[in-house]
BATI-522458 format. One record per atom (N, C-alpha, C): x negated, y negated, z. Coordinates in steps of 0.02 Angstrom, whole numbers, plus 50000, padded with zeros to 5 digits. Atoms other than C-alpha are relative to their C-alpha. Example, Ala and Ser with C-alpha at 12.3 -4.5 7.8 and 13.67 -1.06 7.14 Angstrom:
499555005950000493855022550390499554994050000500425005949997493165005350357500394994550037
END
This chain:
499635005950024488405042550792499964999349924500334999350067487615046550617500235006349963499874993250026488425059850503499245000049963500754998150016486865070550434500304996849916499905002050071487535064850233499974994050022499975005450011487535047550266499394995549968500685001050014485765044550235499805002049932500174998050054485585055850098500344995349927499435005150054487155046150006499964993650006500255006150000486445029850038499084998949954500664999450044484735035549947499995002949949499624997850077485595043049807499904994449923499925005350069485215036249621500565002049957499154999250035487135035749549499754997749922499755003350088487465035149338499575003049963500374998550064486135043649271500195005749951499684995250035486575056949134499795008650011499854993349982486955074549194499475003949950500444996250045485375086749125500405004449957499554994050055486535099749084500565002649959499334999450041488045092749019499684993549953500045006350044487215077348914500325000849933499665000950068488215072948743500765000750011499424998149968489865076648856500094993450003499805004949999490955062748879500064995150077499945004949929490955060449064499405006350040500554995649958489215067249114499724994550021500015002849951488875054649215499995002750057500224998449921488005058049405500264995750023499505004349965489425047349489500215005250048499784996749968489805061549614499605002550059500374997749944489325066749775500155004850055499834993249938489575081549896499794999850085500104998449921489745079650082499555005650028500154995749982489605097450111499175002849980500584998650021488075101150003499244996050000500715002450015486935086049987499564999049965500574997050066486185091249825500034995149944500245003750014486055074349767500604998149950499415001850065487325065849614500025005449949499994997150060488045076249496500764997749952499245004750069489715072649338500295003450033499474996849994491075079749340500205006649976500274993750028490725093649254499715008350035500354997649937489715099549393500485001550052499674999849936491095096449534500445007449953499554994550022492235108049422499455009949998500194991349987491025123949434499534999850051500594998349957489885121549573500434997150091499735001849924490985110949714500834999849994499505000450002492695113449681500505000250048499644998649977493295118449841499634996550084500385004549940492025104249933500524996350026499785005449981492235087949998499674994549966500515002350059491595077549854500464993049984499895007350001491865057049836499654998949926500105002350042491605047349681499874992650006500255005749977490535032849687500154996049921499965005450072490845017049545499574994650025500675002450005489895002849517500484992950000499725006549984490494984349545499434995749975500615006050008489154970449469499365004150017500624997049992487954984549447499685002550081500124998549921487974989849636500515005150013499594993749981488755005349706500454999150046499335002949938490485004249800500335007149999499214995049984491725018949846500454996750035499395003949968493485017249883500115001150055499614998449926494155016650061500295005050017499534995849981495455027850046499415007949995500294991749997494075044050008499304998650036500455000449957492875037050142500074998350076499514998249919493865033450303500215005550040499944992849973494365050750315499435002850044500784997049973492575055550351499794996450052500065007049986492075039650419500214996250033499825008549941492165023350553499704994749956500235004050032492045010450436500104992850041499635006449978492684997250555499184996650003500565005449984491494981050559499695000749926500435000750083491044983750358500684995949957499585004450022491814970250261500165003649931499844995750083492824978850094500144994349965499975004650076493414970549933500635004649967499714995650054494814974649821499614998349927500364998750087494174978549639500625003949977499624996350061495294983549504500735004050047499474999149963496804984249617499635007550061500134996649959495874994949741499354999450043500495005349953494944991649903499435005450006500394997050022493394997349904499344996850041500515003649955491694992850021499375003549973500694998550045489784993449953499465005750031500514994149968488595007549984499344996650046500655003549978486994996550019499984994249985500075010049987486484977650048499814997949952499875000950068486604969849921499484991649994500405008049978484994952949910500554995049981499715004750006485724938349915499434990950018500585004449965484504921749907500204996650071499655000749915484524911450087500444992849959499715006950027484874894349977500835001349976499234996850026486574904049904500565001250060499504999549909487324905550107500054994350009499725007649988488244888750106500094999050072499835002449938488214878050277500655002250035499565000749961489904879850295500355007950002499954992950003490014900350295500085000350081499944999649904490444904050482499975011549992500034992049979490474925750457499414999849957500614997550032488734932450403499835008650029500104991749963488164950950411499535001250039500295000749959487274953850557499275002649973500624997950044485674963350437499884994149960500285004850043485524953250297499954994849981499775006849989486244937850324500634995949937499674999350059487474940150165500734997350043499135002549984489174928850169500415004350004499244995450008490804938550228500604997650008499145004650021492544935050176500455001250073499775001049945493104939150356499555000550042500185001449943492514939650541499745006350003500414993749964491584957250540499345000049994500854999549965489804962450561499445003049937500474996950066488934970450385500435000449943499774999050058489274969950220499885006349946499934990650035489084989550169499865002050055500394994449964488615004650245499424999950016500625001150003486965001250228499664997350079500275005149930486884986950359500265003850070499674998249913487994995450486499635006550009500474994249981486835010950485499484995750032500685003149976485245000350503500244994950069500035001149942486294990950648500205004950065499604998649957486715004450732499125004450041500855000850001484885009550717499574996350051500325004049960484384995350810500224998150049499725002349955485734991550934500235005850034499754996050008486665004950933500644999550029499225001249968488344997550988500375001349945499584996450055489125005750815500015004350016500114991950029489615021850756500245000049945499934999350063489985030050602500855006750011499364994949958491215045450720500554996649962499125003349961492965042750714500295004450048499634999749915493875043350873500455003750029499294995749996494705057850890500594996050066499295003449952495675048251043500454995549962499445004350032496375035050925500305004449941499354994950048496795049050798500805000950024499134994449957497945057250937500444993950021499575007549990498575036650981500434999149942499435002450090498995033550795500595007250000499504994750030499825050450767500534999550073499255001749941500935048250955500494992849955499355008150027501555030450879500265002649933499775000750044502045037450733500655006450009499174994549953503035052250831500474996950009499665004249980503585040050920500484994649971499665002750038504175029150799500615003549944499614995850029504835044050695500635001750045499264997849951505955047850867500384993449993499295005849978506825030650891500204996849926499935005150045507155026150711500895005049999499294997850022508675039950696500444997550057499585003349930509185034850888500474992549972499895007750024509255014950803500575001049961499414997650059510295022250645500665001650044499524995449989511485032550745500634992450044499605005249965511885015050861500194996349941499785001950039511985006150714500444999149962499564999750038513145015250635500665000350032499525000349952514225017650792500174992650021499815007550005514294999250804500335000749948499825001650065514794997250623500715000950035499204996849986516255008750668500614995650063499405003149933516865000750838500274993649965499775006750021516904983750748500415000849905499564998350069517684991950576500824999750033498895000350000519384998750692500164993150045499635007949941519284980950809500304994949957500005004450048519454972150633500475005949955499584998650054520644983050548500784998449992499475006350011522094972150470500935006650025499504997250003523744978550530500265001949945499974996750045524834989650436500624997049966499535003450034526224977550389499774991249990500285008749999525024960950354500494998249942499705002450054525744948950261499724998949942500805003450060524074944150170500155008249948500124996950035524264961650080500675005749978499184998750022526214966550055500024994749955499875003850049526834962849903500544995750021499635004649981527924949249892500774999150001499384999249999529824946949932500244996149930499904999850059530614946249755500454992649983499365007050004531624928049699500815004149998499434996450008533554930449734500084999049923499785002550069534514930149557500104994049982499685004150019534904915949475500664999149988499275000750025536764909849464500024994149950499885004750049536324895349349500215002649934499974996350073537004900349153499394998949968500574998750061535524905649047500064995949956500215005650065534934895348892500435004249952499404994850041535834912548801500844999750016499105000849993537404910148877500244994549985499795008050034537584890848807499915000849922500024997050074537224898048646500395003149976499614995349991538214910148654501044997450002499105002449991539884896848687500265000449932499645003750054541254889748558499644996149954500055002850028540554883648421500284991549973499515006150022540914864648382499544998449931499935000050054540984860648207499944991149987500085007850020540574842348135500554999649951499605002350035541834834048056500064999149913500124996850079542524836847863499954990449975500485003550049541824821547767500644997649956499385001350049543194810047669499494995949932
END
């Protein structure tokens, strides 16, 4: 129920400065190797020694160690560990984090079932930490994931991938039946131009102009 790294990467001291790259700009021991075990190393390190691991990058939140979700799920059953977004990305704590008992307000209704630390929703530990040590003691966790709900999620998404072109295809065959049930005859009136005024037979303003001149009278 326990991957064999979980232990090791929960007793890990993250940040300290890389022996053999120090004066480098990102030698920092923020790194950690699934496959190997061989304790934090920079980045420096992942580029010639694990390049072709399975290697996570741990950061630091209020001086406490967090990785992100997205490069620990893969591996990982995180369900029942309460996360956090940080810096636009969600992210859940390596180990328990004290918290005094006077600081757990009355009216807190989720607490972590280890340490007794407030949680922003309805689950059961607030890192890794606690859900190891409950699984330790109860053992109604795990850490597995499920290969059966793998093969569930990936059918619904078959599944969903099959009926979305089926949906389109009615969709658009609707469109169509109700495009020719609605198409305006071919002599509407609404869109023929319009029958032209007959001529006029009244005389023009030019043709009164156009008469006999009358002449005003010669002046004695």
């Amino acid at each position: 129920m326990v991957p064999p790294w979980l232990e090791s990467l929960l007793s890990t001291s993250f940040f300290s400065n890389c022996p053999s790259h120090r004066g480098t700009p990102r030698s920092e021991c923020n790194m950690y190797c699934l496959d190997c075990e061989s304790g934090a190393f920079c980045y420096y390190c992942r580029s010639s020694r694990h390049k072709d691991h399975h290697v996570i990058q741990i950061r630091r939140s209020s001086y406490h160690d967090v990785v992100r979700v997205a490069e620990i799920d893969t591996v990982l059953d995180i369900s029942g560990v309460q996360t956090y977004v940080i810096n636009s990305a969600r992210v859940l704590f390596l180990n328990e984090r004290p918290q005094p008992r006077s600081s757990t307000g009355k009216g807190v209704s989720h607490l972590c079932e280890i340490c007794s630390r407030s949680l922003l929703d309805p689950l059961r530990f607030c890192s890794l930490g606690c859900k190891l040590e409950g699984i330790k003691r109860n053992g109604d966790a795990s850490f597995v994931l499920s290969a059966k709900n793998d093969e569930e999620t990936a059918e619904r998404k078959e599944g969903m991938a099959r009926r979305l072109p089926c949906k389109a295809d009615e969709g658009s065959r609707e469109g169509r039946q109700i495009h020719s049930h609605h198409q305006p005859p071919p002599y509407n009136d609404d869109v023929s131009p319009p029958t032209p005024p007959p001529p006029s037979t009244a005389p023009s303003n030019s043709r009164r102009r156009k008469g006999i001149p009358r002449r005003a009278p010669f002046g004695y």
